[in-house]
C-alpha distance (Angstrom), angle and dihedral (degrees) to the residues before:
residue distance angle dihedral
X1 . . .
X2 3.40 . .
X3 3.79 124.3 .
X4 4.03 108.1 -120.3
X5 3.78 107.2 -157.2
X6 3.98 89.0 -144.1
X7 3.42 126.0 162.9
X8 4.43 144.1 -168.7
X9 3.85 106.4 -108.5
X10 3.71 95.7 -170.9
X11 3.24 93.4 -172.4
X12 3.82 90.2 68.9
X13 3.94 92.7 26.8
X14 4.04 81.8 -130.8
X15 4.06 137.2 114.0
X16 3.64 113.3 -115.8
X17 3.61 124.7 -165.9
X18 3.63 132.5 155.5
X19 3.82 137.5 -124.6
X20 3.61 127.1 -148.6
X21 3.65 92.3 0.5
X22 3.84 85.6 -77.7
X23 3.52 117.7 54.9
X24 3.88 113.6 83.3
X25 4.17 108.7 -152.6
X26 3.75 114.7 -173.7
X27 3.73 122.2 -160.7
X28 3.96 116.4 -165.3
X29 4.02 117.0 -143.1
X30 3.80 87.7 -112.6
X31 3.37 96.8 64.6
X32 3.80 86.7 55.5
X33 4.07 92.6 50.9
X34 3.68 82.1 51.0
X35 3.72 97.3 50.2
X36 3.86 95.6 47.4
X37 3.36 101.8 28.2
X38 3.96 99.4 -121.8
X39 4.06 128.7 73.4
X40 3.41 109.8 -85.4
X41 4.20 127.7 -131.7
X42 4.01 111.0 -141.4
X43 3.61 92.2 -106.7
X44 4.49 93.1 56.2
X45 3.71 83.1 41.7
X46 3.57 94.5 56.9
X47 3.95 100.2 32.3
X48 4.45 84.9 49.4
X49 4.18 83.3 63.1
X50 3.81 98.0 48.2
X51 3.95 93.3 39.4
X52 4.11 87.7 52.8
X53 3.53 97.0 27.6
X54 3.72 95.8 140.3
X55 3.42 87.1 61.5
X56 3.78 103.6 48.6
X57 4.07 81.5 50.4
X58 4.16 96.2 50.9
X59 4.39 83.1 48.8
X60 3.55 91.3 46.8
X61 4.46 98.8 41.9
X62 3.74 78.4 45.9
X63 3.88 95.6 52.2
X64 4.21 90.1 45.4
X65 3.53 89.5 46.0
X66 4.19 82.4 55.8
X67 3.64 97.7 39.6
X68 4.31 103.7 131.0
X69 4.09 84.5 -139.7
X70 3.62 129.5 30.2
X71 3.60 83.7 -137.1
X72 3.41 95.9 74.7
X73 3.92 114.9 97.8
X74 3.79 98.6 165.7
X75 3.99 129.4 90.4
X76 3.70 151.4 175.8
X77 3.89 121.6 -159.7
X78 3.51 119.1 -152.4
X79 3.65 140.6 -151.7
X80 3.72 92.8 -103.4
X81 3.87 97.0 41.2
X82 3.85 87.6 56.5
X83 3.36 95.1 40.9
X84 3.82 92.1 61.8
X85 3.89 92.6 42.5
X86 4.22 88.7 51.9
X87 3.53 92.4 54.3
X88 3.60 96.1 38.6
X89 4.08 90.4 50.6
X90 4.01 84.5 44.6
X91 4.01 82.6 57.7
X92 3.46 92.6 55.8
X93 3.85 91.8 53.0
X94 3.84 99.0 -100.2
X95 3.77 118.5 150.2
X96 3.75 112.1 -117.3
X97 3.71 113.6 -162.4
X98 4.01 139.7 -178.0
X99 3.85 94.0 -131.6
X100 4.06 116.9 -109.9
X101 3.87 113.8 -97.5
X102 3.94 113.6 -95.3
């Protein structure tokens, strides 16, 4: 599994991580309550993207891949956008896990 890099902006009360070294993909804590089912504290939010990380990377290939311009370098992933990529990864036999508590 690959290792994300992402990291709390509280500022935005979102993950960010980046793909490819140039695409910036923000994730908002909602989207993690939404996902899970519960409100999420910084620290679930940001262990929930490295446990499924080949999941958050099939959304966001699939949201570059969409991008209108290929100027644009900036994301958001949504509920539904990583919903799809989660069960599609699940398809392909990946393990998708609620992270252990710390």
């Amino acid at each position: 599994m690959p290792e994300m890099g992402a990291m709390w902006r509280a500022e935005i009360d979102a993950v960010e991580f980046y793909v490819d070294c140039e695409y910036r993909f923000v994730v908002h804590r909602n989207v993690f309550r939404t996902l899970r089912g519960t409100p999420a504290e910084p620290e679930v939010c940001l262990a929930f993207v490295e446990a499924n990380a080949d999941a958050f990377l099939v959304a966001a290939h699939v949201r570059i891949n969409a991008a209108a311009s290929p100027s644009i370098k900036a994301f958001h992933l949504n509920s539904r956008q990583l919903r799809r990529a989660m069960m599609d990864a699940s398809e392909r036999g990946a393990v998708l896990t609620e992270p252990a508590p710390r």
